[in-house]
C-alpha positions in Angstrom: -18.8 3.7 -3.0 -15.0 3.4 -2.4 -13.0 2.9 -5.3 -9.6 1.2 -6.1 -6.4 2.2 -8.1 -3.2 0.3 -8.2 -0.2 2.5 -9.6 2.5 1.6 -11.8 4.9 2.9 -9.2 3.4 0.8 -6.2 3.4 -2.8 -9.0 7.1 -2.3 -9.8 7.7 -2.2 -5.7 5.4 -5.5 -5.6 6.9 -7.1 -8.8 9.6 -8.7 -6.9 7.9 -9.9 -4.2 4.9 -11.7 -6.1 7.7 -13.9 -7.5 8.5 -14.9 -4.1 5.0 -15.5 -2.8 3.3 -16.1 -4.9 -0.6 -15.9 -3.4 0.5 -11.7 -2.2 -1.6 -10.2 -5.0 -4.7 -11.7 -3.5 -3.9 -10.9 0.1 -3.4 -7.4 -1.2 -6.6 -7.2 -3.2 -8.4 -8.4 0.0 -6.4 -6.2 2.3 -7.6 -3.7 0.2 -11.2 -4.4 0.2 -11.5 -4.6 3.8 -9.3 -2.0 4.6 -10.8 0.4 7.6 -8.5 3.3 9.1 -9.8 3.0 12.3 -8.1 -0.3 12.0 -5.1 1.4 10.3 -2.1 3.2 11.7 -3.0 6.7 10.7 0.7 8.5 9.6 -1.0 11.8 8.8 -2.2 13.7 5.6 -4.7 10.8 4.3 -1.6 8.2 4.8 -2.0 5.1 6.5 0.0 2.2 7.4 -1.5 -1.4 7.1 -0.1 -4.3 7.7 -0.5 -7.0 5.6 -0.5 -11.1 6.1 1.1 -13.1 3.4 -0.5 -16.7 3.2 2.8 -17.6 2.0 4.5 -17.1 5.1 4.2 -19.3 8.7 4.5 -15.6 10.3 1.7 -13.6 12.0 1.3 -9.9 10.7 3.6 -8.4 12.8 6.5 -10.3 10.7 5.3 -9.7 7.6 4.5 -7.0 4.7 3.4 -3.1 5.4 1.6 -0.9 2.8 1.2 2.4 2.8 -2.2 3.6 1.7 -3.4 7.1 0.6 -6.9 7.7 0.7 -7.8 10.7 -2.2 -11.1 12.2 -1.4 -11.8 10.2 1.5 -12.7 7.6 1.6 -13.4 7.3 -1.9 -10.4 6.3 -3.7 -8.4 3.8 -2.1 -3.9 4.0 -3.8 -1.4 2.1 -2.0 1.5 3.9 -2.5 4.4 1.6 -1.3 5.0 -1.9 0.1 7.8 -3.7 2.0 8.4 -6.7 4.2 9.4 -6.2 7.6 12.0 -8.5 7.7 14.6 -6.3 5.2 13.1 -2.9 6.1 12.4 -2.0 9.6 10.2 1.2 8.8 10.2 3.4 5.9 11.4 7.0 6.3 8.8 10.1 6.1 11.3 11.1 3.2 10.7 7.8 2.0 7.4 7.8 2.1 6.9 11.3 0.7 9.0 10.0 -2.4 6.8 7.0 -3.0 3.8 9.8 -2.7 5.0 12.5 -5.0 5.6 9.4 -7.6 2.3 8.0 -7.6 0.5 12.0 -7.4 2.5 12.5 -10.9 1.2 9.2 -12.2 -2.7 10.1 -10.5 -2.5 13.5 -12.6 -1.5 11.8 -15.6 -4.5 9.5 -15.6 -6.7 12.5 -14.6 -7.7 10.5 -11.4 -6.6 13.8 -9.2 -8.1 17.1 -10.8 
């Protein structure tokens, strides 16, 4: 049974974009929930990219939000480890993205969720 688990690290990056749309939290958790890498871009080492449709916005998913997932034990734990919307940030950077995954790997250890 695939399991959940939404960091610290990944709610501060979604903080300030839940105060501007305000129904993302629920497009996340059902993002989540039906999330499928083969319907995923896979970006390597149990990363992958999803894009996500904010009800809050006229646009498709193509102009709208991107998290990056990490699946820990595939598939059996389920972290997004970073958000942004595609209008300020193009893509994020493998050095990027390797930040936002080192944070939430300290954080995973800390609540004994990575042994």
């Amino acid at each position: 049974m695939r399991q959940y688990y939404l960091p610290e690290h990944f709610l501060k990056q979604l903080k300030p974009y839940s105060k501007k749309y305000r129904k993302l939290q629920v497009d996340l958790i059902f993002a989540l929930k039906a999330f499928s890498p083969e319907l995923a871009q896979h970006l390597g080492h149990k990363l992958y990219k999803l894009r996500l449709k904010a009800s809050d916005l006229p646009k498709g998913k193509s102009k709208s939000f991107r998290v990056i997932i990490f699946l820990w034990h595939d598939p059996e734990l389920v972290v997004p480890i970073a958000v942004y919307f595609k209008g300020d940030v193009r893509n994020l950077s493998a050095k990027d993205i390797e930040y936002h995954l080192s944070q939430i790997t300290i954080e995973l250890e800390t609540q004994k969720l990575i042994i």
